[in-house]
N, C-alpha and C positions, 0 to 999 in steps of 0.2 A: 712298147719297150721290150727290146728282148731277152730272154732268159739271162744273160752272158750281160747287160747292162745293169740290170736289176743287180745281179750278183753285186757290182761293183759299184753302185750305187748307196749298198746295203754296209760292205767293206768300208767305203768313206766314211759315210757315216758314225760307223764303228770306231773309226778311227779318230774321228772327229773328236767324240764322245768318249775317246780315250783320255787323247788328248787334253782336255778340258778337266777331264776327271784326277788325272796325275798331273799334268801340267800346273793346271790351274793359273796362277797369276806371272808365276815365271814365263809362261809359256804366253802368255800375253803379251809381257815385255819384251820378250826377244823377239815376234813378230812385228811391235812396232818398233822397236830397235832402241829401246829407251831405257834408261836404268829407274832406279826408285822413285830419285828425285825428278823425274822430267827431264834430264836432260840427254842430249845424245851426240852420240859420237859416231863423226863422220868421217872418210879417210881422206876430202881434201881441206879438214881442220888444222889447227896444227895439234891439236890432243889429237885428234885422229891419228897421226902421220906419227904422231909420239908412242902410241899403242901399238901400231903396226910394226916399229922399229922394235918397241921392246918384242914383241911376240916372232921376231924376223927365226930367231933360231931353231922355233916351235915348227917350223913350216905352213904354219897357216894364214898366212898373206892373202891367200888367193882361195877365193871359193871354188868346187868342185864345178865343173862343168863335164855336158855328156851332150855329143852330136852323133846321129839328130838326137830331139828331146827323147827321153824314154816314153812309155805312156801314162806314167803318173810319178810323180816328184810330191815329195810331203817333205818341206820345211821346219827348220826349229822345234826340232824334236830334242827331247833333253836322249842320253844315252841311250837308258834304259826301255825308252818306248821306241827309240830306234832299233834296239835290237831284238823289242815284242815283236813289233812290224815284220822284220826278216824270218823270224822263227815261225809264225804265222803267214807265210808268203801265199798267197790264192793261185790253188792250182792254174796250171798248165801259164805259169811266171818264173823268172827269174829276179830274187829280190835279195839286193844288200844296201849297204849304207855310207855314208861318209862325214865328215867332221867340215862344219862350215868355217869360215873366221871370226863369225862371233860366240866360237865357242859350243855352237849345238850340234844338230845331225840332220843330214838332209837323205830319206831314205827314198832308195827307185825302185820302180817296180817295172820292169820290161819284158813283152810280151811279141812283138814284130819281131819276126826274121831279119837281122842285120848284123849291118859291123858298126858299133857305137864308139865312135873315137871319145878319148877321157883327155881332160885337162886337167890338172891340182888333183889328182888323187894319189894317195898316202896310206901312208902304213897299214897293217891287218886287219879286216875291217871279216865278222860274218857275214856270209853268203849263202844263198839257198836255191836251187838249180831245181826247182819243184815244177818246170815241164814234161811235156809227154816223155812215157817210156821210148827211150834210146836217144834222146836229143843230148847232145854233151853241148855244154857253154863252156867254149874257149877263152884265154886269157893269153893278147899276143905284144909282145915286145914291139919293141919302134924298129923293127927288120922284118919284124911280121909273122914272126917263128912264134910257136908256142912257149908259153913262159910258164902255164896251168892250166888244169882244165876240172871241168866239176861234172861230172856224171848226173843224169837224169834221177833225182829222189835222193843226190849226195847236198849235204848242208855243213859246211866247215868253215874257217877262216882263210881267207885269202888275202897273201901280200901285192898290196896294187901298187906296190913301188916300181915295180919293173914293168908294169900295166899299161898298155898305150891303146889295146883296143880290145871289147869285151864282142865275139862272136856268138851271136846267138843261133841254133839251131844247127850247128855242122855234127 
């Protein structure tokens, strides 16, 4: 295994072990998608479809997608460990977060040189651009022009409302 997997091996785990730790039972539940009582809501129920309507204003209909995938996606994270996650981003990454529909946070961590097209991503979410010195990660409108950019060792919040595709390494 090498150095560079071990790292990241070591990170999940961590993360794991976070998670569990501050999570705990909530963090169970929203993985299996269940509330107290056992029961769950689906969006082609009609309590589902009922949920989804009330929440239509909220903008979270639609869960966050990112093509291609990043290299590592961590689900159902309550806020606060979504925004550990960020703030602790593993060097030579780019890591921020996002808000699912069921209410939790799905944080990325992306590492390959690309253009990452975004779908359902929303309002100011921290970010942390913790790649090699000089590497700036872009943030480009649906015309393709720059909308933001985060400099190499800058860590701030970014608005991905205007966000259509995250440029890594320009």
């Amino acid at each position: 295994m090498t150095p560079q997997k071990r790292v990241l091996a070591a990170l999940s785990g961590l993360l794991m072990t976070l998670l569990c730790v501050l999570g705990g039972a909530q963090a169970a539940q929203a993985s299996t998608g269940g509330d107290t009582d056992g029961t769950r809501v689906t969006s082609s129920s009609e309590s589902g479809q009922a949920l989804r309507a009330a929440f239509a204003d909220r903008g979270t209909l639609a869960n966050p997608g990112v093509s291609p995938a990043p290299e590592n996606t961590y689900s159902n994270l309550s806020g606060s460990l979504a925004l550990t996650f960020v703030n602790t981003c593993p060097q030579w990454r780019f890591c921020t977060y996002q808000r699912q529909d069921n209410g939790q946070y799905r944080a990325y961590d992306f590492y390959r040189c690309a253009d990452y097209r975004l779908s359902n991503w929303k309002d100011v979410r921290a970010s942390y651009n913790h790649q090699s010195p000089g590497t700036t990660v872009q943030f480009l409108g649906q015309s393709g022009s720059e909308v933001d950019h985060l400099d190499s060792g800058e860590q701030r919040s970014v608005s991905y409302g205007p966000v259509w595709t995250i440029r890594l390494c320009s």
